[in-house]
VMD Tcl script that builds the backbone (N, CA, C; Angstrom):
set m [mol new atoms 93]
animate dup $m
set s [atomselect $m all]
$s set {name element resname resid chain x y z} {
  {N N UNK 1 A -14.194 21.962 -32.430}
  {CA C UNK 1 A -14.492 22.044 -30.986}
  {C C UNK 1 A -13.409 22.872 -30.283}
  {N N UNK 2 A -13.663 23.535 -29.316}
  {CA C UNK 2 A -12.652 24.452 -28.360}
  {C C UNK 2 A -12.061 23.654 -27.663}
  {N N UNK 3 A -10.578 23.700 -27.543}
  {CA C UNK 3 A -9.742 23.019 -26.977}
  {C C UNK 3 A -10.075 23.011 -25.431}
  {N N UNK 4 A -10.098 24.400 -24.978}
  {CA C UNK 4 A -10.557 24.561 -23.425}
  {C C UNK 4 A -11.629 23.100 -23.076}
  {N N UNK 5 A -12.741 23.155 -24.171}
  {CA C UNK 5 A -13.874 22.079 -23.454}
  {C C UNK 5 A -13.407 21.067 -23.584}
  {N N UNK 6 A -12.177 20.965 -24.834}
  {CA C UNK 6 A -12.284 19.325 -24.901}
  {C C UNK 6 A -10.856 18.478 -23.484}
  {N N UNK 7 A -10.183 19.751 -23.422}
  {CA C UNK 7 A -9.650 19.461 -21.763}
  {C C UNK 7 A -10.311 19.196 -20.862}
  {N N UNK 8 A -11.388 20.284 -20.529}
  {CA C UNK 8 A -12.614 20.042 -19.733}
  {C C UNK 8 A -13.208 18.520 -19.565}
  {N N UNK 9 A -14.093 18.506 -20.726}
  {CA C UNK 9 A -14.198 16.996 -20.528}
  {C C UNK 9 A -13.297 15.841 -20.648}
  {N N UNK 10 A -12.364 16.430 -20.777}
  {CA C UNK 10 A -11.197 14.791 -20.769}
  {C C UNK 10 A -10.401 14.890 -19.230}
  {N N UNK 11 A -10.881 15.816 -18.312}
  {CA C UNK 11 A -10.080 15.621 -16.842}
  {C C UNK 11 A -11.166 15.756 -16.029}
  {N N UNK 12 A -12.294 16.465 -16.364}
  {CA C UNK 12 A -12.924 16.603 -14.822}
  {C C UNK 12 A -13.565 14.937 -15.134}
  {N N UNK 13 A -13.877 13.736 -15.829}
  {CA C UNK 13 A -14.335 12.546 -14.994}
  {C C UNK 13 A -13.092 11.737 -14.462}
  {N N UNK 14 A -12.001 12.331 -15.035}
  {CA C UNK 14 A -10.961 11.695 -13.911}
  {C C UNK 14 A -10.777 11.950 -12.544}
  {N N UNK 15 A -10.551 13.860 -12.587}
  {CA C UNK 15 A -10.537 14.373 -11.276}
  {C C UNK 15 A -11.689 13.516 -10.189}
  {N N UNK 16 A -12.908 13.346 -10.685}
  {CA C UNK 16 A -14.009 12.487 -10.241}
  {C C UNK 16 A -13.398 11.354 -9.728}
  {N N UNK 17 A -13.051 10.365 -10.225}
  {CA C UNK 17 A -12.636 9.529 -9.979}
  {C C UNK 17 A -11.513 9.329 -9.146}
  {N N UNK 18 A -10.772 10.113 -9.221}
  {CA C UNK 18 A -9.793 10.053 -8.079}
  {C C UNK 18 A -10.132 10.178 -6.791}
  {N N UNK 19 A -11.208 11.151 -6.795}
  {CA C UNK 19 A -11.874 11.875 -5.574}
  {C C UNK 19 A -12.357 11.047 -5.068}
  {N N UNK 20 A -13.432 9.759 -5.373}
  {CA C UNK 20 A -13.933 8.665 -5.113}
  {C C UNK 20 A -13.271 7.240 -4.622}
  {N N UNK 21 A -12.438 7.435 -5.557}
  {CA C UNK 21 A -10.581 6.514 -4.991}
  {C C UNK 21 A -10.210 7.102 -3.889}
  {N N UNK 22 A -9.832 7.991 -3.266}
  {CA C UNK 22 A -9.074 8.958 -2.679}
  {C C UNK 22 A -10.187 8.432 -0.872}
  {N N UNK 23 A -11.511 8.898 -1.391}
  {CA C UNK 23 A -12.350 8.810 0.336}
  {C C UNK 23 A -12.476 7.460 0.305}
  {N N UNK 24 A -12.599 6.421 -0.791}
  {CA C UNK 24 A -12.681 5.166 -0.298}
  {C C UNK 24 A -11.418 4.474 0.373}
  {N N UNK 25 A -10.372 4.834 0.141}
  {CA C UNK 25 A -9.164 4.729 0.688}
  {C C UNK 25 A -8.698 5.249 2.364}
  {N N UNK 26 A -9.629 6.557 2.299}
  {CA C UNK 26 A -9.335 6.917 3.653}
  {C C UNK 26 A -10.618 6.400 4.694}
  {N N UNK 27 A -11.766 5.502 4.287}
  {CA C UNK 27 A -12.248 4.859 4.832}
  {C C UNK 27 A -11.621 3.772 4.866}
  {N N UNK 28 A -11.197 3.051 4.380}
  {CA C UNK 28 A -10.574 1.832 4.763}
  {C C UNK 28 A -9.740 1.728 5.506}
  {N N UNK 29 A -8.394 2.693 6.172}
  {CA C UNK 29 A -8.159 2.937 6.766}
  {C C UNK 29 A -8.520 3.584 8.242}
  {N N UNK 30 A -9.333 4.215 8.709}
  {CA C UNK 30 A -9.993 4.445 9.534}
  {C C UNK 30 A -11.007 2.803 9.924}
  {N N UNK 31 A -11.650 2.000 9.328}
  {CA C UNK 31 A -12.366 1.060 8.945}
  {C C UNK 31 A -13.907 0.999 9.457}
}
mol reanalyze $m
mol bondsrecalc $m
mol representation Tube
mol addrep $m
């Protein structure tokens, strides 16, 4: 397997997840 993809898929469902962490956080604050 190509290293490039297997980076690929081992960060972008994190990046995801942070992103989702990240606005639920700045809703809670705002409330």
């Amino acid at each position: 397997m190509d290293a490039i993809l297997l980076i690929f898929f081992a960060t972008v469902p994190w990046i995801i997840w942070v992103l989702i962490y990240y606005f639920r956080e700045m809703r809670k604050e705002r409330g």
